[in-house]
C-alpha positions as CSV (number, residue, x, y, z in Angstrom):
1,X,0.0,0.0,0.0
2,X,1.5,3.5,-0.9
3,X,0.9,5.7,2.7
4,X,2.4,9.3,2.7
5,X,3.7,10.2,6.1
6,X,4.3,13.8,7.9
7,X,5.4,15.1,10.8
8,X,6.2,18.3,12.2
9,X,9.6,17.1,14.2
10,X,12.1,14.9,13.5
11,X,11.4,12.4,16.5
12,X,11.9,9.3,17.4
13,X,8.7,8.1,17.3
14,X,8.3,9.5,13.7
15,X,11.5,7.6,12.5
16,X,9.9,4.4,13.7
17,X,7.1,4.5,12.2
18,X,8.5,5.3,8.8
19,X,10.6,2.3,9.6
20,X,7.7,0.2,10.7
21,X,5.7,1.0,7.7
22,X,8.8,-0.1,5.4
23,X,8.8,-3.2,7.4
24,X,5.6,-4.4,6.6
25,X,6.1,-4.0,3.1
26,X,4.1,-0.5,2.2
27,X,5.7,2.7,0.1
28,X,6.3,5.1,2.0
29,X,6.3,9.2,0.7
30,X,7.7,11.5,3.5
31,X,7.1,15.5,4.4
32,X,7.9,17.6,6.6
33,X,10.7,17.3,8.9
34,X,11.4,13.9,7.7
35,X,12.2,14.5,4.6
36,X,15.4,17.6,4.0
37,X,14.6,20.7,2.4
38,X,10.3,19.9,3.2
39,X,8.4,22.9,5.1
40,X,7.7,21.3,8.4
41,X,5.0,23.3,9.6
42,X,1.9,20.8,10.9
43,X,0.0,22.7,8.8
44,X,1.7,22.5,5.5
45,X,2.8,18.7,5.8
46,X,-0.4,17.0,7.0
47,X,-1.9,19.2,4.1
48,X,0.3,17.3,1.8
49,X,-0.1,13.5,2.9
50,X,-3.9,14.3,3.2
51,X,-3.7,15.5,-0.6
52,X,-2.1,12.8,-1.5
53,X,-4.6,10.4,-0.3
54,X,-7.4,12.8,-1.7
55,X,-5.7,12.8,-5.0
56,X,-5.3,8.8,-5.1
57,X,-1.6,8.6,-4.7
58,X,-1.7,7.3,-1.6
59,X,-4.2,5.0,-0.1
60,X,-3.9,6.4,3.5
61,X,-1.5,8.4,5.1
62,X,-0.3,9.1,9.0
63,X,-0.1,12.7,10.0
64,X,2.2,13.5,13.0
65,X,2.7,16.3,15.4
66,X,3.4,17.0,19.0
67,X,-0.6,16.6,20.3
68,X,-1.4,15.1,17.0
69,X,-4.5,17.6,16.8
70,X,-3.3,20.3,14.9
71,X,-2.1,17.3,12.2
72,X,-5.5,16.0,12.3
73,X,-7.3,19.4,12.2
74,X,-5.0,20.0,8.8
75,X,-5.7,16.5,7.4
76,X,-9.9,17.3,8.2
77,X,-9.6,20.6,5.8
78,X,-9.0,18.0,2.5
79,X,-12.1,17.3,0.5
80,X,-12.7,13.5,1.1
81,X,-10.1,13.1,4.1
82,X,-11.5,11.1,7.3
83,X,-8.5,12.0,9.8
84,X,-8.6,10.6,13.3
85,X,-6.7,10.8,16.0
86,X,-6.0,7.9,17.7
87,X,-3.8,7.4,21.3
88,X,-5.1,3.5,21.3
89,X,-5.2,0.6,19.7
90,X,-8.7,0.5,20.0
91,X,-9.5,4.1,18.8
92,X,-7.6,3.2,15.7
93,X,-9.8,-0.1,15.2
94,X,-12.7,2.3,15.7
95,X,-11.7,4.4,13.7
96,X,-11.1,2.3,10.4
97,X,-14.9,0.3,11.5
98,X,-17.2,2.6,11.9
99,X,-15.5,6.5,10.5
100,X,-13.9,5.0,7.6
101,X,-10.5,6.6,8.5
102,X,-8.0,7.0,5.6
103,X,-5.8,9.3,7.3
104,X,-4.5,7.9,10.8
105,X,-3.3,11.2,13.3
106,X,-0.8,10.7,15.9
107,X,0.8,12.2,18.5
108,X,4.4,12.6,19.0
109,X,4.4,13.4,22.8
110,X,2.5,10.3,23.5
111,X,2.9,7.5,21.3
112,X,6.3,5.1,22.5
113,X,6.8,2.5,19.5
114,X,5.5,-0.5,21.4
115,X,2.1,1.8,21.9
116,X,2.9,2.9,17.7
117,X,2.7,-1.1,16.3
118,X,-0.4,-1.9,18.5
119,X,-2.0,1.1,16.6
120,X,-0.9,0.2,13.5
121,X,-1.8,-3.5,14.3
122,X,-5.7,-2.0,14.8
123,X,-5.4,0.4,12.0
124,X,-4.2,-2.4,9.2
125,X,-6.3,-5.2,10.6
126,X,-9.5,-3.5,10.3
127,X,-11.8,-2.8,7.3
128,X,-14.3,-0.4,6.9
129,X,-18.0,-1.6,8.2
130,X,-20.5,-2.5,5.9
131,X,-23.2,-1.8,8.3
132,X,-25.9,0.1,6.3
133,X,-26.1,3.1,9.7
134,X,-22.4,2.9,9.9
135,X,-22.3,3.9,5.6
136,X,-24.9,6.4,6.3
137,X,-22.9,7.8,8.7
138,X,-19.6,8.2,6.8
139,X,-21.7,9.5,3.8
140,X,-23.2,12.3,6.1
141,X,-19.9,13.4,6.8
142,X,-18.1,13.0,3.1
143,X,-17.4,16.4,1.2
């Protein structure tokens, strides 16, 4: 799967998950302060993952600042992004069932890399519900 990461710091947590994403085999397209000569402002390079899942040339992306709000918040301003912020395993399982989530937000001051591959374990395992209140839902809030 092609997934477009960005993050406002160059952290460690950040690092890892780029790594982590390689590892298990997806493409991985970098902004912001993990990638030289990027604009690192939250604003700017969760704009640009979120684009480039709203333009189809990425499938999802994760979007990555110090609360992970502000990386959300930017993601949420793209026409057909579904950002959420996610501090659990579970919230990111939530997330993909019943939101439909194609942009995964994530906090830098909270997530340790154990805590990072549960979430992405949730996030990759689960699929979108097929629930007909659940589609409803997601369509209500689709732009």
């Amino acid at each position: 799967m092609r997934i477009s990461v960005s993050s406002d710091m160059d952290q460690p947590v950040a690092r890892a998950l780029v790594a982590e994403l390689g590892k298990r085999g997806h493409e991985v397209t970098a902004y912001g302060a993990l990638t030289p000569g990027s604009d690192p402002q939250w604003a700017v390079c969760s704009d640009a993952a979120a684009r480039d899942v709203a333009d189809g040339n990425a499938e999802q992306a994760v979007v990555c600042c110090w609360t992970g709000t502000g990386a959300a918040i930017a993601a949420n301003k793209v026409p057909g992004i579904r950002a959420a912020l996610c501090t659990d395993a579970y919230t990111a399982e939530g997330a993909r069932r019943w939101n439909d989530a194609n942009v995964l937000a994530l906090s830098l001051r909270l997530i340790s890399e154990p805590l990072l591959e549960e979430i992405l374990d949730a996030w990759f395992a689960t699929a979108a519900s097929t629930d007909e209140t659940d589609q409803g839902n997601i369509g209500r809030v689709s732009n």
